[in-house]
N, C-alpha and C positions, 0 to 999 in steps of 0.2 A: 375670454382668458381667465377670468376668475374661477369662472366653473372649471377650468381643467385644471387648476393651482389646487381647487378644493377635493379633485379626484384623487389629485398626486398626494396629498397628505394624509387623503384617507388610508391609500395602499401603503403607504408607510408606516402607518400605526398598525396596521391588519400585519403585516411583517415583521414585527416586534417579537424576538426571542427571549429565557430565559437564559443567561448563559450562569452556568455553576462554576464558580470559583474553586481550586481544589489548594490546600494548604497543606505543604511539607512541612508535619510535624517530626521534629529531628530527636532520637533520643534522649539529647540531653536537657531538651525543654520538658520532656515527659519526666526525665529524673526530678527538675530541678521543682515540677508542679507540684509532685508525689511528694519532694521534704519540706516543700512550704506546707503541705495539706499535713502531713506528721509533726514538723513543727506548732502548729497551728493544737493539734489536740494533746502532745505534749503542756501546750503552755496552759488549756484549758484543766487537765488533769495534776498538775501544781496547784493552779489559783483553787481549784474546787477536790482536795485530797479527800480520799476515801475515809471510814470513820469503822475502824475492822468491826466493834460491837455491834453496832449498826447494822454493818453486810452479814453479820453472821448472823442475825437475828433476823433479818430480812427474808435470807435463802431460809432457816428452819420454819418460817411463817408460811414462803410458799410449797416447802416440799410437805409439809403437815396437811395442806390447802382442805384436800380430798384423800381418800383410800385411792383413786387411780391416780394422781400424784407420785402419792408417796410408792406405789410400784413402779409406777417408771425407774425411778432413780437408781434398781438395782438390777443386775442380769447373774446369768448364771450360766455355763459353757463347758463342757466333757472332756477335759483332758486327761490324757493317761487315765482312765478309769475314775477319776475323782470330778467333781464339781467344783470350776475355778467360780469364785463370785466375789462381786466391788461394786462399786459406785459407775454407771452409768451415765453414756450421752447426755442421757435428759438433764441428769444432774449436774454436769460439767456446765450445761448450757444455762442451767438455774443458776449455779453460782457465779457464771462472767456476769450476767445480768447483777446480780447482786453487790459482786468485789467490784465493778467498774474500771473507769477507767485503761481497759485493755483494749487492743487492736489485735483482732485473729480472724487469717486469712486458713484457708485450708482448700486444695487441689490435687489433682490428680496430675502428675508430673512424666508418669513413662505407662506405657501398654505392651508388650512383648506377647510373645506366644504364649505365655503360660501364666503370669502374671501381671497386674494393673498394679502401681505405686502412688500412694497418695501423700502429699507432703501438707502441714498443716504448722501452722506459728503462730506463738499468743505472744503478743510485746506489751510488757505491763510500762506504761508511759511515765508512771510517777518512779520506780524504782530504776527505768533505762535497762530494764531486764528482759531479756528477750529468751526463747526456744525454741527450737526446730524440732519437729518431729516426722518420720518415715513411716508408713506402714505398708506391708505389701499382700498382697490376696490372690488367691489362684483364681484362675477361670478356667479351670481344665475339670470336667465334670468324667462320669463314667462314660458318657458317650460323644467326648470329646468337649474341642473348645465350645466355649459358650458361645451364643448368641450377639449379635452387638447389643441387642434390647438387655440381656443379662450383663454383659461386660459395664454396662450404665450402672445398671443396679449395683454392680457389687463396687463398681467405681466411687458412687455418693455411700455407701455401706465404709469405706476406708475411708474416706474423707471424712466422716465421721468419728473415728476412731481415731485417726492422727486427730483430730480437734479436740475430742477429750484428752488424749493422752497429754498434749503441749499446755491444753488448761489447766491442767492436775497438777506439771509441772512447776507452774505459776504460784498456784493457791497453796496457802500454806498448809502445810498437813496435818497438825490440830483444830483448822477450823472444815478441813476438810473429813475428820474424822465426826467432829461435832455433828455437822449437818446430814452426815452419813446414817450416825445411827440413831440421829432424830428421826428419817425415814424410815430406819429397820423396827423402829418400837412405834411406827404409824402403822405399819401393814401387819404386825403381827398383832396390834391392839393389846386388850388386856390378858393375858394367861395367867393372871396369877391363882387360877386354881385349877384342877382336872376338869372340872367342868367346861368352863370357857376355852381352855384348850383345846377340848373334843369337840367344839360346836366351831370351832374357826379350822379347826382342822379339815371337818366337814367341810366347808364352807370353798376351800381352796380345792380342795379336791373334787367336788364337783363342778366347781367352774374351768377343772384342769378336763377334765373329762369331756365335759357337756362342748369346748371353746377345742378340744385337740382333737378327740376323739381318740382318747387313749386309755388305756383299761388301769385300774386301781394298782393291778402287778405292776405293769411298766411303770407307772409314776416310785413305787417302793423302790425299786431297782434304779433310776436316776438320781436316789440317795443313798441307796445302798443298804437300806432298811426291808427287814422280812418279814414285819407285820407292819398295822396301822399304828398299834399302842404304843411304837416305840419313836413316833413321829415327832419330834420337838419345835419349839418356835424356831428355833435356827433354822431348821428343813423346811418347813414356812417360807421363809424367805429365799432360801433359795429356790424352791419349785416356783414362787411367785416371781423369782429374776429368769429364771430357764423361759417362762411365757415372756418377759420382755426381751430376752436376749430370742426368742423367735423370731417376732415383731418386728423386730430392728434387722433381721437379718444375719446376725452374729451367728447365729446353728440351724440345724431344720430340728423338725420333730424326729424324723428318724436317729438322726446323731444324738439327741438331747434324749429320748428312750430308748434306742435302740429297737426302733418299732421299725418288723420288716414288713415289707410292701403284703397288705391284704388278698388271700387271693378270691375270687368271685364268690360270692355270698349267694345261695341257693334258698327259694321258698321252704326248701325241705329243712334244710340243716337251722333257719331259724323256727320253722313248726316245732321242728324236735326241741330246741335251745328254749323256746316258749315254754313249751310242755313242762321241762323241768326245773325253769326257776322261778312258774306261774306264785306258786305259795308264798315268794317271797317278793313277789311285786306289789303294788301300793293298789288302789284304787285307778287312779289318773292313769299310773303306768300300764296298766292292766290295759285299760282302754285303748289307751294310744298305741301299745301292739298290738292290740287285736286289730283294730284299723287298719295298721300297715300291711298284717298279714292276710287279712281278709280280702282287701283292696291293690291289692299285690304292688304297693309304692316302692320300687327299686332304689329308688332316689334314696328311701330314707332306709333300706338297708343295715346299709352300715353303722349308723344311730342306733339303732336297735339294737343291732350285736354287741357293741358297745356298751349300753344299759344292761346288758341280758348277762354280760360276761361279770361284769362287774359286782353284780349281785352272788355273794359267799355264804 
């Protein structure tokens, strides 16, 4: 008898389940978690207030950080024929770090056939100040709607932009201009003579080139300038926000020069293109199109042309 008492125990332990408990959480236990948890960092943003000298000196420490810093912080965008440009994501996102003390949510709220909506809020907790912002973005391309993989993209691209915009809101607009053009006089550095000017000028334009693959004309023409010499630090900063408003997804390269689509690039038509801007190619350059053209590297093409056009 023991032995079968010892069997039957066993098969009852071998039959032992997990069972999952499931718990109805009721809306207004969710409201009431969410103002204990807002409560809670309200009271923390009282006992520990911001100290504005501090925050504004904090954000110009990091947006000075580096030269790719301080370009993030600006873009630059084609409207009506002219160049809109401001203070940037990056830097909205520099400065909540900085000013503290805020709560910012930012989401995509409605999708439609033509358009995604992103809604975005910064609650500044010490002032009980809050904003709401809306931004809205097509996804209707020239060959129809987008993709859902695009619809994503452009969906975090407006979530983004509602979040700057609701932060901007927030921060106050002389410390906002402060930190602004503490960036604008990082990326342009020093120009206080013709010299230095011409050697940063360089400097932007061929990383606009070598980074877009875009020829020396289209970049004049995204500021509306007809030679190089009349290129000012201000234009500076804007071609260097045009590459962040790229980046970010704000324009493409075609909208930002109005660069139309390349049509197929021929061994011939760069032999020719060679031929006649060899005298003014460098050493290095020299080399590395004969290479291309010799070795008939399609891939790198378009590079060439690019280099080949640009030389005047």
């Amino acid at each position: 008898m023991k032995v079968e008492k010892q069997n039957i125990d066993n098969n009852m332990e071998n039959q032992t389940e997990d069972i999952e408990v499931m718990q109805h959480v009721t809306p207004d236990v969710i409201y009431q978690q969410d103002k204990a948890f807002i409560d809670i960092q309200v009271s923390t943003a009282k006992a520990f207030p911001r100290k504005v000298k501090r925050a504004t000196d904090n954000a110009i420490a990091i947006v000075t950080l580096d030269m790719a810093t301080a370009q993030s912080c600006t873009y630059s965008v084609p409207r009506a024929g002219k160049a809109i440009t401001g203070p940037s994501v990056h830097l909205a996102n520099i400065l909540a770090q900085a000013w503290k003390n805020l709560r910012i949510e930012s989401k995509v709220v409605d999708i439609d056939q033509t358009h995604v909506t992103s809604e975005a809020v910064c609650f500044d907790l010490e002032s009980n100040y809050a904003v709401k912002f809306q931004v809205k973005r097509s996804i209707v391309g020239k060959t129809g709607r987008f993709s859902d993989d695009m619809i994503t993209v452009t969906g975090n691209a407006a979530n983004a932009i509602a979040r700057r915009n609701a932060i901007f809101a927030i921060i106050p607009k002389p410390v906002l201009n402060k930190v602004y053009e503490a960036a604008k006089a990082a990326i342009t550095g020093d120009t206080s003579d013709i010299n230095k000017l011409v050697a940063r000028r360089k400097q932007v334009f061929d990383r606009l080139q070598e980074s877009l693959e875009v020829t020396e004309k289209e970049i004049l023409g995204a500021i509306g300038k007809q030679a190089l010499d009349y290129v000012t630090a201000d234009d500076l900063v804007i071609l260097i926000g045009i590459g962040t408003a790229i980046r970010d997804g704000d324009t493409t390269i075609e909208q930002a020069f109005k660069k139309e689509p390349a049509a197929a690039l021929t061994l011939e038509d760069l032999q020719k293109l060679y031929d006649e801007k060899l005298p003014l190619l460098s050493k290095t350059e020299m080399e590395s199109a004969k290479r291309i053209i010799e070795n008939k590297e399609k891939d790198s093409y378009k590079k060439l042309h690019t280099l080949l056009t640009s030389k005047a």
